[in-house]
N, C-alpha and C positions, 0 to 999 in steps of 0.2 A: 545201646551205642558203646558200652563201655569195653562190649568184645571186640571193638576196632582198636583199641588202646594197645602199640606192643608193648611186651615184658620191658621191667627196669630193666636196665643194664645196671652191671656192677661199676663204680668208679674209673678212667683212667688216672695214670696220677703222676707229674714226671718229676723224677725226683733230683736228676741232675743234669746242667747243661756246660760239657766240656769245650771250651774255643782255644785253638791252636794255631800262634801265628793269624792268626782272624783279622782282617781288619785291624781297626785300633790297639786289638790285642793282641801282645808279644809274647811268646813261650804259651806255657800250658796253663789256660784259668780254668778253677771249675766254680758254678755255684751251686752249690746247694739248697732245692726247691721241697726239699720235704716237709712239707706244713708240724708245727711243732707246738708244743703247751696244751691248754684245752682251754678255752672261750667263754664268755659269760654264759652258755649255753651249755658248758663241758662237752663240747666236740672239740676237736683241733682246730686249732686259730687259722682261719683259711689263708688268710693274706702274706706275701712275700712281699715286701715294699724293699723297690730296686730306684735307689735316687741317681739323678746325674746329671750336669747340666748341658745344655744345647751341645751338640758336637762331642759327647763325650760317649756316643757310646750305645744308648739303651736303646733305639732302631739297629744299628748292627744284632742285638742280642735278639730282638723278637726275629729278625731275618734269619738268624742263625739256624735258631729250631726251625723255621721251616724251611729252608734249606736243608739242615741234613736230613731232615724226614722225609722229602721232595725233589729232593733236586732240582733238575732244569727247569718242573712245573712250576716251583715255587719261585720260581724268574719271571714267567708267561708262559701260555700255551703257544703263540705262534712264533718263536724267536728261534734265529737260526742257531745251528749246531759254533758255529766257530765265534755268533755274537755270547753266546753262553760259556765258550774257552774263554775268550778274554774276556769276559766278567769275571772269571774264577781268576784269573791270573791276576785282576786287580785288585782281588779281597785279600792276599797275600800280604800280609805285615812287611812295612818298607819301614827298616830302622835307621834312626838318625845317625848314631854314636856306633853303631855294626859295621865293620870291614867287611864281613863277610854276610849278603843278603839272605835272609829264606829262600827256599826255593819250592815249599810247599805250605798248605794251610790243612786244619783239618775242624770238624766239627763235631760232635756228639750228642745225643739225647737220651739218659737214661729213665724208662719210664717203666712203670708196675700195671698190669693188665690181667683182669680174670676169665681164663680159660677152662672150661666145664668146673667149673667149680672151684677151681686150684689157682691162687695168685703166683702169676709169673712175673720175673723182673727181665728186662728185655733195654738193649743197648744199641741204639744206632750209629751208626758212626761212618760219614764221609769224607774222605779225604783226595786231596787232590797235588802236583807237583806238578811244575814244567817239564817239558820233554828236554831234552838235547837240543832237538830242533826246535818246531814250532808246535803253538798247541800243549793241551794242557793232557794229563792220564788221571781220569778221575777212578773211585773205587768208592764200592759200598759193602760193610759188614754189617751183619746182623747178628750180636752173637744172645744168646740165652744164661743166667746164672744156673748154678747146680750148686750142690754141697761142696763140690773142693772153689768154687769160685772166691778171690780175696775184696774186698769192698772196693772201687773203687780202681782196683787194678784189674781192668778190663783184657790185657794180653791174658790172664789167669781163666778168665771167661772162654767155652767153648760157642762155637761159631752154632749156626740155628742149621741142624743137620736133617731137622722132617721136611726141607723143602731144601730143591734147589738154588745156587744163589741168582740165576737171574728170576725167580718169583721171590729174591726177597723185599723190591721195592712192592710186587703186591700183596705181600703179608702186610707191608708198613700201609698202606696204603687201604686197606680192611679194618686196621686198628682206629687212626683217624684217617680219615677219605679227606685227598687236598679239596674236595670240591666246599666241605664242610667245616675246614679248618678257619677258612674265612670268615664266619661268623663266630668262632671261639678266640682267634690270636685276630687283634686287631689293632689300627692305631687311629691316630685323626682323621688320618685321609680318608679311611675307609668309610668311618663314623659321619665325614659331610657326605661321601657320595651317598651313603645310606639315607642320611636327612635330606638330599636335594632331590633325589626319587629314585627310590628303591627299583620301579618297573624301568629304567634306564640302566641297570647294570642286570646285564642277561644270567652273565653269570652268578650273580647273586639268586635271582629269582629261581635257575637254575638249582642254587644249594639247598632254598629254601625247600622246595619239593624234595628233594634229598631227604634233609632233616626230620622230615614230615612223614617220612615215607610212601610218599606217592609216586617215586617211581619203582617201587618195587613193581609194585601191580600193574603197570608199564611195561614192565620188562617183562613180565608174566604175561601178558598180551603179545607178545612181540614172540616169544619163546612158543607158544599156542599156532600163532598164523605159520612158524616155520615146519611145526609140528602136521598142522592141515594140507599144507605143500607137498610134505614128503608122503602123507596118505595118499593124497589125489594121484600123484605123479602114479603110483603102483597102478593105479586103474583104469588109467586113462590112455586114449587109442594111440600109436604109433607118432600120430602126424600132431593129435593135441599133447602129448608129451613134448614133442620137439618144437612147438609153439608154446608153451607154457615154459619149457627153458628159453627160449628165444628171449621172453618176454623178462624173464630173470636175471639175463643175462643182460638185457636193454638197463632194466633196472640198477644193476651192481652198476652197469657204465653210469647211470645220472647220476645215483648217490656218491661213485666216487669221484665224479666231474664236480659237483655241488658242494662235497669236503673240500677238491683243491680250491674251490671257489669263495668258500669260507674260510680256508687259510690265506687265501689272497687277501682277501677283505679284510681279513685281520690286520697281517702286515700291514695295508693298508692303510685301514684304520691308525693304527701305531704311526706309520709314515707321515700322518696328516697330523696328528696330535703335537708329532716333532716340530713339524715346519708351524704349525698354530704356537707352537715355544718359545720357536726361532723371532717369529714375528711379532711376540709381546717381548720379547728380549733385546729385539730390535728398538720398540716402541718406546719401551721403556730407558733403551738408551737416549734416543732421541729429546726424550723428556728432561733428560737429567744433563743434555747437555745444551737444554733449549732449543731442541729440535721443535717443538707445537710452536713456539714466536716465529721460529726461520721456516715452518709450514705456511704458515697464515700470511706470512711476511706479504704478497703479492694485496690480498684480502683488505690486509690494517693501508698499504702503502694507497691502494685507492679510495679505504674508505679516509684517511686522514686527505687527500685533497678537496674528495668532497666536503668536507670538512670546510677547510680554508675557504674553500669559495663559497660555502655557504654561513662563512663567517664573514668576509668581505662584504656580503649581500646585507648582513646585521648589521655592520660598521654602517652600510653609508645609509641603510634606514634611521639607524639613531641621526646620522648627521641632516636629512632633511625633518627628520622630527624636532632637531636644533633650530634649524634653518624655518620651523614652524611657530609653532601656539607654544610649543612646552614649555621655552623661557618662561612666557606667563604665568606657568604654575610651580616656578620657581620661589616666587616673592608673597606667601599667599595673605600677609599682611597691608603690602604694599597693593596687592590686587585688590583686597577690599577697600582699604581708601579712595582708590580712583574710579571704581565703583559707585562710592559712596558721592563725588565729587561729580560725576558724569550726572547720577539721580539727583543732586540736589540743582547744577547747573538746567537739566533739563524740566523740572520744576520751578524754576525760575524764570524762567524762556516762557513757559506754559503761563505763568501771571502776569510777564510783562507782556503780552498778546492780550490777555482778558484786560488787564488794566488800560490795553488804547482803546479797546469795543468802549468799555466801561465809562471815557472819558469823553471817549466823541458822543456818547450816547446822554452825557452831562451834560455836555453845551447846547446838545439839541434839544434838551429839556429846558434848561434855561434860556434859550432864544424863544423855544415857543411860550414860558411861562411870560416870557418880558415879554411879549409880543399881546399876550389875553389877559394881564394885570394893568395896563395902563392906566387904562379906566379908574383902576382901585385904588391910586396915588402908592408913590415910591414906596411908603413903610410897608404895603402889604409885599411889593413888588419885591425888596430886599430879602423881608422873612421866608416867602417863597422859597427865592434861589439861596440862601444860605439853608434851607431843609435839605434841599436835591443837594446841595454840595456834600453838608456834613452826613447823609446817609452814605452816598457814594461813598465817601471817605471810607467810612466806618467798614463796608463793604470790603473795599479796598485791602486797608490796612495801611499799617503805616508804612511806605515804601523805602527802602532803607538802601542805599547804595553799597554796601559793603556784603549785600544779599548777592552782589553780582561775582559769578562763578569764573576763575580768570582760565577755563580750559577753551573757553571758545567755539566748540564741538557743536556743529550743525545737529537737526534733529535725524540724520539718517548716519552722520559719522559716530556719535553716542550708542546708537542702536548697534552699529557693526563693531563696535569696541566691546561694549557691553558680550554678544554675543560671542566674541572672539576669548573674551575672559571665561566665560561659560564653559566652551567648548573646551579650554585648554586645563580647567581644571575635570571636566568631567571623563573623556576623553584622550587628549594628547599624553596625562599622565599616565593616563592605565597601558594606555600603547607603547611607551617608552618603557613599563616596567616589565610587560610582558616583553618587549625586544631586548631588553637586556636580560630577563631571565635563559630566552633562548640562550643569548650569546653566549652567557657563562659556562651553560651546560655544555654549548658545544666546545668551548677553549677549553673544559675539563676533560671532555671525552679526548681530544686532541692531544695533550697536556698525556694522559693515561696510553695513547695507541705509541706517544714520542717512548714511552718511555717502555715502554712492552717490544718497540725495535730496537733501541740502544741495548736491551738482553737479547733480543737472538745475534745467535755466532755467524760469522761468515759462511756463506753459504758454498765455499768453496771445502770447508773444514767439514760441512753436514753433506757432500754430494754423493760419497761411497755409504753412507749408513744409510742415507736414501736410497739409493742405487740397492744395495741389500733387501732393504725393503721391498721394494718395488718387485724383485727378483723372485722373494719368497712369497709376495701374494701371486703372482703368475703361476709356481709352484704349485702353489695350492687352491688354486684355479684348476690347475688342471687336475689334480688327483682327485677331487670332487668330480669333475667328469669322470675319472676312473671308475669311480664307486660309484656313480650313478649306471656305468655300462654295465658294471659289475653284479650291480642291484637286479637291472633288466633282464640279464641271461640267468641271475639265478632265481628269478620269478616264472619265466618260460621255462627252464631245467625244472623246477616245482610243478606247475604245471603239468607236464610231460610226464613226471612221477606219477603224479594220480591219473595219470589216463593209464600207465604201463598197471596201477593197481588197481584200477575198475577191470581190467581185461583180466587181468589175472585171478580176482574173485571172478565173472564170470566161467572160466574154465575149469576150475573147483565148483562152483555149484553146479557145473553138466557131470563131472564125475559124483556127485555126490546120487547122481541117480544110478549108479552103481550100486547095487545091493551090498555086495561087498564090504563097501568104506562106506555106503550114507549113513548107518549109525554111529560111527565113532567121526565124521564131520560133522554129524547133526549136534552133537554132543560137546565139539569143541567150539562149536558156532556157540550152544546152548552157554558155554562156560566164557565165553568171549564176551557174549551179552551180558552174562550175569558181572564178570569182573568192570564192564561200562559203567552198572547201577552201583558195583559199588566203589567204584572209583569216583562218582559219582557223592553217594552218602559220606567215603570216608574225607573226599578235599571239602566239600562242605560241613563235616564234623569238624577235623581238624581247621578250618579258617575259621568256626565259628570257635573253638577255644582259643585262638592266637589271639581272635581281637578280644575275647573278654582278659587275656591274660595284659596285653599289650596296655588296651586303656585303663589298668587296674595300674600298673607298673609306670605307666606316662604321671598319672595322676601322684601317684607316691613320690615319682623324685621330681616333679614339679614344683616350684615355690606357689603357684597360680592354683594348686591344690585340685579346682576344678574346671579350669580351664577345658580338659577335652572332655565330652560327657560320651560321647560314644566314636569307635572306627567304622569304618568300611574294609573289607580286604578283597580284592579281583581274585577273585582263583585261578586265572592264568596268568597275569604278568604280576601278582603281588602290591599293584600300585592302589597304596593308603590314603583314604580320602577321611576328613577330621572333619566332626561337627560339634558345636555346642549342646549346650540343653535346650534350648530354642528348638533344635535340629537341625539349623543355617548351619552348613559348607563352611566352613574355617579353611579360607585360600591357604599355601602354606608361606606365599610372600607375608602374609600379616604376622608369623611367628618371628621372633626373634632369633639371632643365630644360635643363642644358648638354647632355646625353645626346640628348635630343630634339632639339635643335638642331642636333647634326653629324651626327643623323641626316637631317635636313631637307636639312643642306645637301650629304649624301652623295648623296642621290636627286636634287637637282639639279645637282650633278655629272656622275654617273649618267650619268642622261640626256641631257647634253652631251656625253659622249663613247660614246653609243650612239647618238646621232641623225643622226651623223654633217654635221652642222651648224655650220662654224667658227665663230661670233657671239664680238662683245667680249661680255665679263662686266663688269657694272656691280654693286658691291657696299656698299650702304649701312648701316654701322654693326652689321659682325654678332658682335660678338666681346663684346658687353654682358654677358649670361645665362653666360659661359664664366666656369673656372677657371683656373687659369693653364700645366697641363698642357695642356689642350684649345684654350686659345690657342696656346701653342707650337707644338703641331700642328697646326694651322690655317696657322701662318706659313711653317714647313715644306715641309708637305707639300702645305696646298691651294692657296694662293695663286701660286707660282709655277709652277703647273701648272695653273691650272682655262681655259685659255684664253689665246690667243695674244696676246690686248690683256683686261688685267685692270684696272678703274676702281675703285679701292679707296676709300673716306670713311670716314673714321675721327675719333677725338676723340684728345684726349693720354693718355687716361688706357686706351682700348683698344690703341693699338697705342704704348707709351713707347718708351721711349732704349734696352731692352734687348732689345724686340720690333724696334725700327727697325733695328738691329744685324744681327738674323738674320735679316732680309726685304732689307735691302741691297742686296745683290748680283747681288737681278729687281729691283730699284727704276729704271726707267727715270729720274723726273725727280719733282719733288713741288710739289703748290702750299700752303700754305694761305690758308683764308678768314678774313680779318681783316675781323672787325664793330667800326664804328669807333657807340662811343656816343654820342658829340656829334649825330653826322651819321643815325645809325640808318642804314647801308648797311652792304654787304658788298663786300671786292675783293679778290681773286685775287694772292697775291703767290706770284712762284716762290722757294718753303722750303716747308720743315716747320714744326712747331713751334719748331725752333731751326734756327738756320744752321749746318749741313752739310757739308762737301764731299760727294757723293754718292760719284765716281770718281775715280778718277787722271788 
């Protein structure tokens, strides 16, 4: 396997980047990126630490070098010619205190590049000026240093004379390929879209087979089948020649129908991403001017009636709950005495009832005793009824008139009292508490929706930022139909392609029964197949070293140490799937934003050191979304290793006094970008945030 590996490359290395009139920058800055000292390791301290705060600057600088190396590409590939004039015309330094304006900018990249053997140094340099009229005249040099060249003084430089100058953008363009530039110069943005899904940016995936080199072998395929065409054609009869062009000529039509179709779609794309801007710009105004209350306004205004009447509904339940038992369970002292006064009056009611049984039932014992004692003469007759009397008695008890209860209360008015006190404590209270519980809540919710409309604005003041609104989702309503038309014809135009190239291998293999040509098509078939297997072997070699380098590199600048134990990588769209050591799928919603980020920036690591491609690393402000573990190891572990020239931009507040500490020691030299507010410019001072010694 290790014969698939291509040769090292030597170094690129850039050693200066000149802005002129640029942007923020006024007159001629240069900095100086030539890595300098030697390292705890005695190589050259790789890192260039470029400080500066927000607005000052260190995004124009990364734009810059690709800019001049690129040009337009490094704007977009689909943007029109006169949106890319006045982009130039607006990176022109506009000075404050200036009577008299610039009226051009320029940019430069001096970089060191080896050539059969022989280190060259090599200078790009674009520059651009207003016309008279309209529109801008841009220019590209390319010049080469020699022995009479003076450092620095690039007029002194001759121009690159072994190529004409319109291939000088693809000389630049062979040295670093823009398509690959994008995984070496990069900034935040890049670094989330990397971490939200890498198989969602085409053109990433794109570079990544670049970097890789699988599309060499591609293109070697493609360069084969046009090779097999031109055999066939020699051998083939009158009428299948002019059919086999026919069908070539069908072909250039769909491919170059299917390019305008993909440059539509671009724009279009772009076009839709604008108005998706417009309408979180909208949104956001809305928000900030209490636009969501004066939204909802309709919403809150019926839900607070319901409201009210469904407070009114509480009010007059509490009031027949008033008009009820509850009183009762107001006094619950008072309720137990009358209670108590009810049970003993009705206990008393109860003995004076047994005591008239008890007494009529006396007399009739003592009538019948006097009645059977006669006989017996008066003494027995007396002892008799004075037994029956004083037992009764005793029975009785002693009958006590102050036993008598002054409520009066029949035996079924006691009972419905009694009950009524029951009910009001068991019952009518809990009912009363729960209706006033309701009630609260709703007078709070009410209470809350009053006060959520007294902040929205008049709705005459929010009707045009509505109105915008409204305007720009229809917009983009409809271009979503566009790009769905868009989509449709360019799947039928695909279509139609593979039918024009099934027909077309068929008419190549009736010539191939040609004596003639069938050994040298049998041969390019044979080499066609063979570059399938190993197009084949080598994207399956190289994915399988990206993910052992990738989860090696995730793991190292991780704080979670082992968080990923193994990847997945798709060989066609690149899309990274994460698992534990379990083997469970690690969705990537469950990473954190910093997790997502060193994973971004592990796969672009990764891939720098699987692609075997020295390139500087340009790195704009990536340590934002970080905690301060995962800072730390970034300082560590990635920075003084992701590359032999490392261009580092940073703010004070990403990499401080105690980050500068541990990054030190690769710290070749430092600039920062001092934005002076008087003047509105930016200039290049060699320091950091604070003045320094770097070395000894």
């Amino acid at each position: 396997m290790a014969n698939f590996l291509p040769q090292r490359r030597k170094p690129v290395r850039i050693n200066r980047v000149v802005l002129e009139n640029y942007g923020l920058y006024s007159g001629r800055n240069e900095i100086d990126l030539v890595p300098r000292g030697r390292g705890p390791g005695k190589a050259a301290r790789p890192i260039i630490l470029i400080g500066g705060m927000n607005g000052a600057g260190k995004t124009t600088l990364l734009d810059a070098v690709r800019l001049a190396l690129y040009g337009k590409s490094a704007v977009g590939d689909r943007i029109s010619e006169k949106w890319y004039q006045d982009h130039l015309l607006g990176l022109v330094h506009r000075s404050r205190t200036s009577l008299v304006q610039f009226d051009y900018a320029r940019v430069g990249v001096e970089f060191d590049l080896v050539l059969r053997g022989k280190r060259e140094t090599y200078y790009v340099q674009r520059c651009w000026n207003q016309r008279s009229g309209n529109g801008v005249e841009e220019s590209l040099q390319v010049y080469r240093r020699d022995e009479t060249s003076r450092d620095g003084d690039y007029n002194s430089w001759p121009t690159l004379v072994d190529l004409e100058p319109e291939h000088w953008q693809t000389f630049v363009n062979d040295v670093v390929p823009d398509r690959l530039s994008q995984l070496f110069f990069f900034d935040g943005e890049k670094i989330k879209r990397i971490a939200d899904d890498i198989s969602g940016d085409a053109a990433i995936a794109e570079a990544i087979r670049s970097l890789l080199g699988l599309d060499t072998v591609e293109r070697l395929k493609a360069d084969l089948s046009i090779l097999a065409t031109r055999e066939a054609k020699e051998h083939l009869k009158a009428d299948e020649s002019a059919t086999l062009e026919a069908v070539e000529d069908e072909t250039a039509r769909i491919e170059k129908e299917l390019a305008a179709l993909e440059q539509a779609r671009a724009e279009l794309e772009t076009a839709i991403h604008g108005v998706e801007d417009d309408i979180k710009r909208l949104e956001t105004q809305l928000q900030e001017q209490g636009g969501l209350f004066a939204q909802n306004r309709p919403e809150k205004l019926a839900r607070q009636t319901a409201l009210e009447t469904e407070i009114q509904n509480l009010k007059r339940q509490v009031r027949q709950e008033c008009e009820g038992l509850f009183p009762l369970s107001l006094c619950p002292k008072v309720a137990r005495l009358l209670e108590a006064n009810i049970r003993t009056e009705t206990q008393f009611r109860q003995r004076e009832t047994a005591r008239e049984g008890i007494v009529a039932l006396e007399n009739r014992l003592v009538d019948n005793l006097s009645s059977a004692l006669v006989a017996n003469g008066r003494t027995v007759k007396a002892t008799a009824i004075r037994i029956v009397r004083k037992t009764v008695a005793e029975h009785l008890g002693d009958g006590s008139p102050n036993e008598h209860a002054p409520l009066g209360f029949s035996e079924s008015d006691a009972s419905q009292v009694l009950d009524w006190m029951r009910d009001a404590r068991e019952n009518a209270a809990r009912a009363m508490q729960r209706i006033c519980g309701e009630l609260e809540h709703k007078e709070r919710e009410t209470q809350k929706i009053r006060q959520e409309l007294n902040k929205a604005p008049d709705e005459l003041v929010l009707a045009p930022v509505f109105g915008d609104l409204s305007a720009q989702n229809q917009i983009l309503g409809q271009k979503r139909a566009e790009m769905k038309t868009l989509d449709e014809r360019a799947s039928a135009l695909r279509n139609g392609l593979e039918a024009k190239e099934r027909e077309k291998r068929h008419i190549e293999e009736r010539a191939q029964m040609t004596a003639g040509v069938r050994g040298r098509l049998a041969l390019i078939g044979n080499v066609q197949k063979a570059l399938d297997k190993y197009l084949t072997r080598l994207t399956a070699m190289k994915v399988e070293t990206l993910r052992q380098t990738v989860t090696d590199c995730f793991n190292r600048l991780s704080r979670k140490g082992d968080l990923l134990h193994d990847i997945s990588i798709n060989a066609r769209t690149f899309e990274v799937t994460l698992s534990d050591k379990t083997g469970h799928t690690i969705p990537r919603e469950e990473l954190s934003a910093g997790e997502k980020q060193i994973l971004a920036i592990s796969i672009l690591w990764g891939l720098a050191q699987t692609s075997g491609r020295p390139l500087p690393v340009i790195i704009d402000t990536p340590l934002g979304r970080l905690d301060s573990d995962h800072r730390m190891n970034l300082i560590r572990n990635y920075f003084p290793h992701a590359a032999h020239q490392v261009i580092l931009l940073s703010t004070d507040t990403e990499v401080d006094k105690p980050l500068f500490l541990e990054l030190k020691p690769y710290v070749s030299h430092c600039y920062h970008l001092v934005y002076d507010k008087e003047e509105r410019r930016t200039y290049p001072r060699q320091e950091y945030f604070w003045k320094e010694q770097l070395h000894a």
